[in-house]
C-alpha positions, 0 to 999 in steps of 0.5 A, spaced: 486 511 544 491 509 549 498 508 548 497 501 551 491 500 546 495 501 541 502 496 543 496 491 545 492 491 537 499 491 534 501 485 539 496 481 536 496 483 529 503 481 529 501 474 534 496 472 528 501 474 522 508 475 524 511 477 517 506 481 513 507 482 505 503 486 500 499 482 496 502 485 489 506 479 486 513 482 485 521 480 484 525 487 484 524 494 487 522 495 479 516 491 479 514 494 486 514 500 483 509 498 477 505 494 480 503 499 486 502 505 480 498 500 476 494 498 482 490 506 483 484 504 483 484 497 481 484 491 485 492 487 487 487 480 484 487 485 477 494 488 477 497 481 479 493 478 473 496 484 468 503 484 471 504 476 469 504 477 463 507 484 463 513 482 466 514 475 463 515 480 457 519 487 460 521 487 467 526 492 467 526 500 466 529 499 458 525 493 456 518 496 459 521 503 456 522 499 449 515 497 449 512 505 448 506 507 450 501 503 445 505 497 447 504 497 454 496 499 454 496 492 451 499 489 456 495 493 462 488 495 458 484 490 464 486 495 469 482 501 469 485 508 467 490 504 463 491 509 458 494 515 463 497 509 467 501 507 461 504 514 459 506 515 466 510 509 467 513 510 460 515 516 462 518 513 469 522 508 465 525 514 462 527 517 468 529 511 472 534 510 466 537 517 465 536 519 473 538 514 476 541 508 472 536 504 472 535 503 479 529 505 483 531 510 488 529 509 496 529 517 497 523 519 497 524 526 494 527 522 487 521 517 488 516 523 488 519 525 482 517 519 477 511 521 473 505 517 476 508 516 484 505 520 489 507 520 496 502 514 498 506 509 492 513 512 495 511 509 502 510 503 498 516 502 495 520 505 501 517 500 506 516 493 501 522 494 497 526 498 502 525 496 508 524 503 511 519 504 517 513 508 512 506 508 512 502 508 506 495 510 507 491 507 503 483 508 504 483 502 508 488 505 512 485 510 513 478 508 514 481 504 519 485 508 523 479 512 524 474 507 526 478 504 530 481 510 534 489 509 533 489 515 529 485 519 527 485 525 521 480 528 516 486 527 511 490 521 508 497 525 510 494 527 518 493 520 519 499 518 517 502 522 521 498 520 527 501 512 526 508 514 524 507 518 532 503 514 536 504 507 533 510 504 538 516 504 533 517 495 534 511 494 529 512 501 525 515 496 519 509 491 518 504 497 522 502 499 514 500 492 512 497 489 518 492 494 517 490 494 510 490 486 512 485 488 517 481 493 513 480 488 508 478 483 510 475 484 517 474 491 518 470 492 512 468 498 509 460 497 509 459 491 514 465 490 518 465 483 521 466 485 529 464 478 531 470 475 528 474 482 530 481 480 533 481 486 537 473 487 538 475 489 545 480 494 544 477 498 538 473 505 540 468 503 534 462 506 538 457 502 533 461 495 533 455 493 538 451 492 532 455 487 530 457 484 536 453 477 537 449 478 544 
């Protein structure tokens, strides 16, 4: 794909939706950051649900740390893997009071750091939180980034490394969202809706035809 493709598909993703925002419900960089750890393998819809009742009981690293592990699980024991889940963020909070005062770094290095972050989480947090022109990718992102030809890897790491080289650097801050946003609910992973595709005419999907209405 092109690079006038590329400025194209991103031209409209912002015309359709100027300021993207992740679906996670959240108020401070500490919420972000459970929320998106919470949220491997689970829905934003189930880890929203938990999260209002967590965070109406403990939204700071010593008040979720006080809560110990048993305590938590109670509260996060609808999202799948709850029990690891609830380790690592016991551990985090620990980190996060004895590392860094209680604040949430923007430095990817001490974000990878926390038990249960990896570097897709840290992306997150860096761009949702930080404003930092990151890309998260996520499967959707991948998927799409693959199906539709603006970067192309086998690996999540080669094709974030792909958008962060070939995405024009005006739509690096919402690039990630946008295309979650559009993996989710147009570009989907089993029936892609290609007739109802905003940028059906620029995507390099070869078996788009299919979808397409004659």
């Amino acid at each position: 794909m092109n690079a006038q493709k590329r400025a194209a598909i991103f031209e409209r993703f912002r015309a359709a939706n100027p300021h993207p925002r992740t679906e996670l419900e959240f108020s401070t960089p500490f919420e972000l950051l459970i929320a998106v750890i919470l949220s491997a393998q689970a829905t934003d819809k189930s880890v929203n649900k938990a999260t209002q009742v967590l965070f109406a009981a403990a939204n700071t690293p010593a008040a979720v740390k006080a809560l110990g592990v048993e305590g938590l699980s109670c509260h996060i024991k609808s999202i799948g893997l709850f029990n690891s889940k609830a380790k690592n963020i016991i551990a985090t909070c620990g980190m996060l009071l004895e590392r860094h005062g209680g604040e949430v770094p923007r430095d990817r290095a001490a974000l990878e750091s926390l038990p249960g972050v990896g570097r897709k989480t840290a992306n997150v947090v860096m761009n949702v939180a930080f404003g930092e022109p990151t890309m998260a990718v996520d499967t959707h992102i991948f998927r799409v980034s693959n199906r539709i030809g603006i970067a192309r890897g086998k690996t999540e790491r080669a094709v974030e490394e792909g958008l962060l080289k070939h995405v024009p650097s005006e739509f690096l801050q919402h690039a990630h969202h946008w295309l979650i946003l559009h993996g989710r609910y147009v570009c989907k992973a089993r029936n892609p809706d290609c007739p109802n595709c905003r940028i059906a005419n620029l995507c390099e999907f070869k078996s788009k035809t299919r979808h397409l209405k004659p």
